[in-house]
C-alpha positions in Angstrom: 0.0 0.0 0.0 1.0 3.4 -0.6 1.6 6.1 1.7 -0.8 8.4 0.3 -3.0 5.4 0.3 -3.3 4.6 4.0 -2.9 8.6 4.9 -6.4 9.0 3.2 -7.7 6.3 4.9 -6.6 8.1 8.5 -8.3 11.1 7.5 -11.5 10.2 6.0 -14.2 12.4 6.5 -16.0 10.4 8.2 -14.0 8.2 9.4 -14.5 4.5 9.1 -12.6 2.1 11.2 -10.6 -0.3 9.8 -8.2 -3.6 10.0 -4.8 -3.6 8.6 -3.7 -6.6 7.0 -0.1 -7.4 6.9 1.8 -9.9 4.4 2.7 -12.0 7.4 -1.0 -12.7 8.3 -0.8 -10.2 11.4 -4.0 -7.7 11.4 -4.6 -4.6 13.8 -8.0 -2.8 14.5 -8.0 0.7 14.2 -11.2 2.0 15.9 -9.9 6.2 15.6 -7.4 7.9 13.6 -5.6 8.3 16.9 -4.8 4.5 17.3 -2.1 5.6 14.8 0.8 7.6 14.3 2.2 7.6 10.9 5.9 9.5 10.3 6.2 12.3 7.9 7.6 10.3 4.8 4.3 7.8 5.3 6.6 4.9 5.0 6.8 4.2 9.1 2.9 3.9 10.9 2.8 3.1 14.5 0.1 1.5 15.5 -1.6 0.9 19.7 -3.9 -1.2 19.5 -7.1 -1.2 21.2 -6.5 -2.3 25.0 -3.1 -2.5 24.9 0.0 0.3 26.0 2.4 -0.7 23.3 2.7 0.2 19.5 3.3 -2.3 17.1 5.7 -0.4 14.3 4.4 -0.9 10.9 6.0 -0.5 7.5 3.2 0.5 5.6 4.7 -0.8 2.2 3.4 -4.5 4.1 0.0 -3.5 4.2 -1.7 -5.7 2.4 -5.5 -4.2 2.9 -7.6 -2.4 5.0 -11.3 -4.1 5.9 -13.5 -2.0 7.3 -14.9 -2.9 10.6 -18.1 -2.1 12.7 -17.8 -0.9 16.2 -20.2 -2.8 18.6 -23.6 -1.3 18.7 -24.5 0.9 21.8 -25.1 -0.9 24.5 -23.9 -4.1 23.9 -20.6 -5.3 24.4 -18.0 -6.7 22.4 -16.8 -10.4 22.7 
């Protein structure tokens, strides 16, 4: 994926969360544009996922797709 590629994706108006899908199987949610930091060449994303305190560094050039995803419905919680 391109740089300009996933950038757009971050700042879709409105935003639609997403899962990144890696080349080596690994996916990440991204439930808000702030889940992510990506450096100013575009080529470097880090990425905290949901619940934990740690970024997993991600070279976007990997990305194989993003899937959209559905947050849980209000008042229900998520499995």
């Amino acid at each position: 994926m391109s740089p300009d590629q996933f950038r757009s994706s971050l700042r879709a108006v409105p935003f639609v969360p997403f899962r990144i899908h890696l080349v080596d199987q690994r996916s990440f949610d991204v439930p808000h544009p702030e889940f992510v930091m990506l450096v100013p060449s575009g080529r470097t994303a880090y990425v905290v996922p949901p619940g934990l305190d740690a970024a997993e560094i991600v070279d976007v050039s990997l990305i194989v797709s993003l899937q959209p995803i559905t947050p849980p419905a209000a008042g229900t919680r998520a499995a």
